[in-house]
C-alpha positions in Angstrom: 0.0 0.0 0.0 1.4 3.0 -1.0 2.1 6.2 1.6 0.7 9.5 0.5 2.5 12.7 1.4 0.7 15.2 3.7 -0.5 18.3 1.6 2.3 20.9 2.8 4.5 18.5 1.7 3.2 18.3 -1.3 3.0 22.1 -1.8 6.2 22.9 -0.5 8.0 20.1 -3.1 6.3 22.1 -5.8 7.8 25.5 -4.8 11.1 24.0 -4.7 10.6 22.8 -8.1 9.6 25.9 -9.7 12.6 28.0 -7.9 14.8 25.5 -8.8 13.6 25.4 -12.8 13.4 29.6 -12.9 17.1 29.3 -11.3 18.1 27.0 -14.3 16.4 28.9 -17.2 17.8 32.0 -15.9 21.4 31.2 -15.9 20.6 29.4 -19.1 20.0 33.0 -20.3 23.0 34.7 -19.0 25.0 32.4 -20.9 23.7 32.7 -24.2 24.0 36.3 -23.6 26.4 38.0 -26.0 28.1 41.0 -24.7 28.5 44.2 -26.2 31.0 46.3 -26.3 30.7 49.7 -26.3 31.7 51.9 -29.0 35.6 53.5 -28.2 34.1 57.4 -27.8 35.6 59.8 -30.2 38.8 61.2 -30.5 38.4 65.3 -30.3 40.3 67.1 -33.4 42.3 70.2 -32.1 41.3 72.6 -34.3 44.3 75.8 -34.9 43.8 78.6 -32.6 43.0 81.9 -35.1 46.4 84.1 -35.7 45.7 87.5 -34.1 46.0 90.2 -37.3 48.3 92.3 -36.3 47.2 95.9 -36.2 49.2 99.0 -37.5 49.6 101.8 -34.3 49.0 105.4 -35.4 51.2 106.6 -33.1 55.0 107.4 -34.1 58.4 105.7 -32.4 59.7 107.3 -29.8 62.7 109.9 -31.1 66.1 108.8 -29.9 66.9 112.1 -29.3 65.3 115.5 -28.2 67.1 118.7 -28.0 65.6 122.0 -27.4 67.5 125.1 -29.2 68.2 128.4 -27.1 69.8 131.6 -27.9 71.6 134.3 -25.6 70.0 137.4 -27.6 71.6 140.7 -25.7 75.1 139.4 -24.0 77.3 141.0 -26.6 75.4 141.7 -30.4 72.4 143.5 -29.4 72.8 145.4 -32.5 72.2 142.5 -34.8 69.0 142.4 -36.4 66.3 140.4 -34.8 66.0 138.7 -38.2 69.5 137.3 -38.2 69.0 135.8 -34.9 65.9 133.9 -35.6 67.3 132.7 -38.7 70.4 131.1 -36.7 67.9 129.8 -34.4 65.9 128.4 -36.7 68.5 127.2 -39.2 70.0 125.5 -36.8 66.7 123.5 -34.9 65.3 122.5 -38.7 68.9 120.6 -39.6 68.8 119.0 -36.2 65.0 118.2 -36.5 66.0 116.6 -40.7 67.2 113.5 -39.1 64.1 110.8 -38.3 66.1 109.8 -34.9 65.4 113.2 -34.0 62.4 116.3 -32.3 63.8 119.7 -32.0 62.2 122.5 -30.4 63.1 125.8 -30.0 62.9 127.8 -27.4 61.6 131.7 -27.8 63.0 133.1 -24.9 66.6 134.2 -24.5 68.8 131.8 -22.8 72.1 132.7 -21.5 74.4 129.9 -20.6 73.5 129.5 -17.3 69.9 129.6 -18.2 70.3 126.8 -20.9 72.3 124.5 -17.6 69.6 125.0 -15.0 67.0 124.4 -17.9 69.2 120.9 -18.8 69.1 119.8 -15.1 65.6 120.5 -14.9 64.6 118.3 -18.2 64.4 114.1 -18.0 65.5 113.2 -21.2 66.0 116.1 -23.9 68.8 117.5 -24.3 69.6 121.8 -24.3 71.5 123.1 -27.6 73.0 126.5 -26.7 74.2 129.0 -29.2 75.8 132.4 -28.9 77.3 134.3 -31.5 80.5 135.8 -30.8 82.9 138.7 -32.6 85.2 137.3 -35.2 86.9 140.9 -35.2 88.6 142.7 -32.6 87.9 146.0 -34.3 84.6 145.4 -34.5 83.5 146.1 -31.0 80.0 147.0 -31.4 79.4 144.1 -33.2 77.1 145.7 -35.6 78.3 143.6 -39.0 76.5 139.9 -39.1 80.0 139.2 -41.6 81.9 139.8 -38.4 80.5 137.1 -35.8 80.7 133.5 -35.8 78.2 130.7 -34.0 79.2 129.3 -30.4 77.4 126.4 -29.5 77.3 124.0 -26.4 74.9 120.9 -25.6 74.3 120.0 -22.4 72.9 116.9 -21.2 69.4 116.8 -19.0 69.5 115.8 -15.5 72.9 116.4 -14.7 73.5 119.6 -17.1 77.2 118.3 -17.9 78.4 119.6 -21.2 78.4 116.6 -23.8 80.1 118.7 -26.8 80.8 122.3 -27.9 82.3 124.2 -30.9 82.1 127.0 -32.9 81.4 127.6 -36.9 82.0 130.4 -39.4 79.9 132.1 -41.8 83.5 132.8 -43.6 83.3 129.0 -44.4 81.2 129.2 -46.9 81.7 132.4 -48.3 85.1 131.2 -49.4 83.2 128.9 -51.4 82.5 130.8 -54.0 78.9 131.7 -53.1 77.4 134.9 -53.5 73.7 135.7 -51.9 72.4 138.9 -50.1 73.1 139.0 -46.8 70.7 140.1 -44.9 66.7 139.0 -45.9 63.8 138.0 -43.6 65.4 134.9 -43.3 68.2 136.3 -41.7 71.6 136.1 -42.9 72.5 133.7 -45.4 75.9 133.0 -44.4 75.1 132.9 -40.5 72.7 130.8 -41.3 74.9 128.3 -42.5 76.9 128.4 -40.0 74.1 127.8 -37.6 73.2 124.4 -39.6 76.7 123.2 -39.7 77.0 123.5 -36.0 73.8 121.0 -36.0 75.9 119.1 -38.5 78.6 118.3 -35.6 75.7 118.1 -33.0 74.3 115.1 -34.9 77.7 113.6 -35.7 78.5 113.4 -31.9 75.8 111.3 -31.1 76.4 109.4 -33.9 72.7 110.7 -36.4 74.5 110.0 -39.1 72.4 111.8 -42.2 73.4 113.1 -45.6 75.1 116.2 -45.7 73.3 119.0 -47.0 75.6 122.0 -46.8 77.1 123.1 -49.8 
């Protein structure tokens, strides 16, 4: 005679069953699984960083050099036309101011010699270019004949007000060329004049602003 199970025994075989068969079927699964693999992301392209255009400045280089241009007026030759002195004056800061390393300015009041050192020591960078025209002629005392004066001129250095270079020129320099023009005009005098530019001739050769000469 067979034995018959009691009912939870019967019931509880049957759960075992089933969590044993949904164990099998799902590992059954897993392996028949294929795996995927994911896609290696992309590698980023550097792109070139835009070259800045470069932009022209308006504004001009600095100038090496900067001299302002003084004159001592009434020391000796107070008889010498106004006209002849502001053409030395003149003649002279236009040669200096020819060469592109350099601003000249002049300066419209008289300047003695110690004016144009105290004005040197009170300046940061430019330079003071003093001129003073002196008698060629002992005879001529008064100094009243432009033909009988030549140009002085000193440079002295800002800050410290040292004289850097000196010299003189002579109008009779250039009369000996050959050259003939009226002396006096409202340009001053011609031959003075000269003078007066080739004292800015030596003034740029000291500091070495080589430009082409221009005097005849």
């Amino acid at each position: 005679m067979t034995k018959r199970l009691p009912p939870s025994n019967v019931l509880y075989a049957i759960c075992f069953a089933t969590v044993l068969l949904t164990g099998v079927l799902a590992v059954m699964a897993q392996s028949g699984r294929r795996v995927q693999k994911s896609g290696a992301a992309p590698v980023p392209i550097p792109t070139p960083e835009a070259t800045p255009t470069p932009t022209m400045s308006s504004e001009k280089p600095k100038p090496a050099f900067t001299f302002v241009v003084g004159l001592d007026r009434y020391s000796d030759f107070s008889r010498i036309s106004l006209n002849a002195y502001s053409g030395v004056l003149r003649s002279c800061a236009d040669r200096l101011d020819d060469s592109p390393s350099v601003v000249a300015e002049i300066s419209t009041n008289d300047m003695s010699r110690g004016d144009a050192i105290r004005k040197a020591k009170a300046e940061k960078e430019a330079h003071i270019v003093w001129l003073h025209l002196r008698s060629n002629n002992f005879n001529d005392q008064g100094g009243t004949r432009s033909d009988s004066v030549y140009v002085e001129y000193s440079v002295f250095a800002p800050i410290t007000g040292k004289q850097v270079t000196s010299g003189n020129t002579y109008p009779e320099a250039y009369r000996n060329k050959g050259i003939r023009l009226p002396t006096s005009s409202i340009n001053g005098d011609y031959y003075l004049n000269q003078a007066a530019r080739g004292a800015a001739e030596r003034i740029l050769d000291h500091f070495h602003l080589r430009v082409p000469h221009t005097l005849p």
